[in-house]
Structures are given as C-alpha cells and as structure tokens.
N, CA, C and O atoms as CSV, one atom per row, in Angstrom:
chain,resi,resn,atom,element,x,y,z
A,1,UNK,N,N,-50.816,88.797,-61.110
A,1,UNK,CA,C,-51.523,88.872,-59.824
A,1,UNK,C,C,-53.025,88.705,-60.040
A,1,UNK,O,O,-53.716,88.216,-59.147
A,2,UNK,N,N,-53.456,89.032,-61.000
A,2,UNK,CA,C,-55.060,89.024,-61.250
A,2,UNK,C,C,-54.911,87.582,-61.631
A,2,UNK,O,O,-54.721,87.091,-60.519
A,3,UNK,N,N,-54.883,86.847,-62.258
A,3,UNK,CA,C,-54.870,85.540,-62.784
A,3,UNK,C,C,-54.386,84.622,-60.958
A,3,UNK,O,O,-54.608,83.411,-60.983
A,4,UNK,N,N,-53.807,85.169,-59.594
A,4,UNK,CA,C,-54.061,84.549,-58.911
A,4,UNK,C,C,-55.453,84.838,-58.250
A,4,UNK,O,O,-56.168,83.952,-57.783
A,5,UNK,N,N,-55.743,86.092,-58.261
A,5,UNK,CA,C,-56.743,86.560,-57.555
A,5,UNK,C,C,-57.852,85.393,-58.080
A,5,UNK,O,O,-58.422,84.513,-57.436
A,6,UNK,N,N,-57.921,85.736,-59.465
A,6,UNK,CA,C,-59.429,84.949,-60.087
A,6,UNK,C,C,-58.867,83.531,-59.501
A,6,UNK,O,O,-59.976,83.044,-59.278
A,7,UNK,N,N,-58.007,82.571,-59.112
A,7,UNK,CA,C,-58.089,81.287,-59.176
A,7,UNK,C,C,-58.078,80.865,-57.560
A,7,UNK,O,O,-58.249,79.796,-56.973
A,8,UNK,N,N,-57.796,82.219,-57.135
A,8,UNK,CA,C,-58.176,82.119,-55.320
A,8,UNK,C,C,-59.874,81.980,-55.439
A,8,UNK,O,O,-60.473,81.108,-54.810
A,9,UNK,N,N,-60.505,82.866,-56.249
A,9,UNK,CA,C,-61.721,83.220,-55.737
A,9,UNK,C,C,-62.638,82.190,-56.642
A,9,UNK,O,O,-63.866,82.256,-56.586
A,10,UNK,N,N,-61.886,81.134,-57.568
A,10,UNK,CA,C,-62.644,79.785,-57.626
A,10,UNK,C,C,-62.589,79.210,-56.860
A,10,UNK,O,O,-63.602,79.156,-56.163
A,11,UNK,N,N,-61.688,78.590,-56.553
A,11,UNK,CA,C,-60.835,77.975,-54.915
A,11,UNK,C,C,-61.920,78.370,-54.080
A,11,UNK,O,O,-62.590,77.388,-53.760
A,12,UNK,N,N,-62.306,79.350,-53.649
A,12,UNK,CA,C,-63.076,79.876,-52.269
A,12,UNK,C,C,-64.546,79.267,-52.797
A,12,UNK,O,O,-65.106,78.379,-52.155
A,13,UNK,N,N,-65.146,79.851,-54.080
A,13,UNK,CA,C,-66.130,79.128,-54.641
A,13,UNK,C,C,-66.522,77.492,-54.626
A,13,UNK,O,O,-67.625,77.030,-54.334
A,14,UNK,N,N,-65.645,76.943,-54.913
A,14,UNK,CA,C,-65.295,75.879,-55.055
A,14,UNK,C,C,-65.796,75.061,-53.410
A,14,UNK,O,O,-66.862,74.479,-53.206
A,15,UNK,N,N,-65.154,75.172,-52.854
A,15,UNK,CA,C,-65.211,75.025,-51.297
A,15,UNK,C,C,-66.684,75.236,-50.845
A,15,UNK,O,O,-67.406,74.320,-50.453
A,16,UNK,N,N,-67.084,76.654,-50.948
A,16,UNK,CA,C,-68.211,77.026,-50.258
A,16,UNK,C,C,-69.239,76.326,-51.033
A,16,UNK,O,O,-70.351,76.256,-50.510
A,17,UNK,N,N,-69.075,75.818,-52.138
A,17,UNK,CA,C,-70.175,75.049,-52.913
A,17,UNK,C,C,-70.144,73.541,-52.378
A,17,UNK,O,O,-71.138,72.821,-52.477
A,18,UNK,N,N,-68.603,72.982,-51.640
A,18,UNK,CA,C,-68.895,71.732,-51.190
A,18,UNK,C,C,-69.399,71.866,-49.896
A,18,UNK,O,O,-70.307,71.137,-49.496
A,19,UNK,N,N,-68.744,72.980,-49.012
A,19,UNK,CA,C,-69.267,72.601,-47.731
A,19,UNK,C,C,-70.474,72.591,-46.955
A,19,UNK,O,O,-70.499,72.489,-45.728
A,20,UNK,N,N,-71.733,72.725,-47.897
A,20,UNK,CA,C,-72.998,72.169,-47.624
A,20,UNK,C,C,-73.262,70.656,-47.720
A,20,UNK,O,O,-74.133,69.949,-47.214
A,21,UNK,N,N,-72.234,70.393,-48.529
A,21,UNK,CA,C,-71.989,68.953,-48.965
A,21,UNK,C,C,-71.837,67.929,-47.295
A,21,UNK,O,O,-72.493,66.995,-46.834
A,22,UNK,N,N,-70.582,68.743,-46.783
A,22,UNK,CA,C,-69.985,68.491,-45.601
A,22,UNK,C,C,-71.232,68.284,-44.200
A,22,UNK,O,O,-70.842,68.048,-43.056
C-alpha cells in the first residue's frame, strides 16, 4: 500500500507540474 501511495503522489506531482504547462 505505501509503494501505491508514493506512486499516486508522483502521479499528482507529475500533473500539477504539467498543468501550468496547460
């Protein structure tokens, strides 16, 4: 469960770093 947590909260990272992009 921790190993999803951390790869949700790249995922969310991930995103919020493109959608300035957007």
């Amino acid at each position: 469960m921790a190993k999803a947590s951390k790869v949700h909260a790249e995922n969310r990272v991930r995103i919020l770093a493109l959608s300035p992009s957007l």
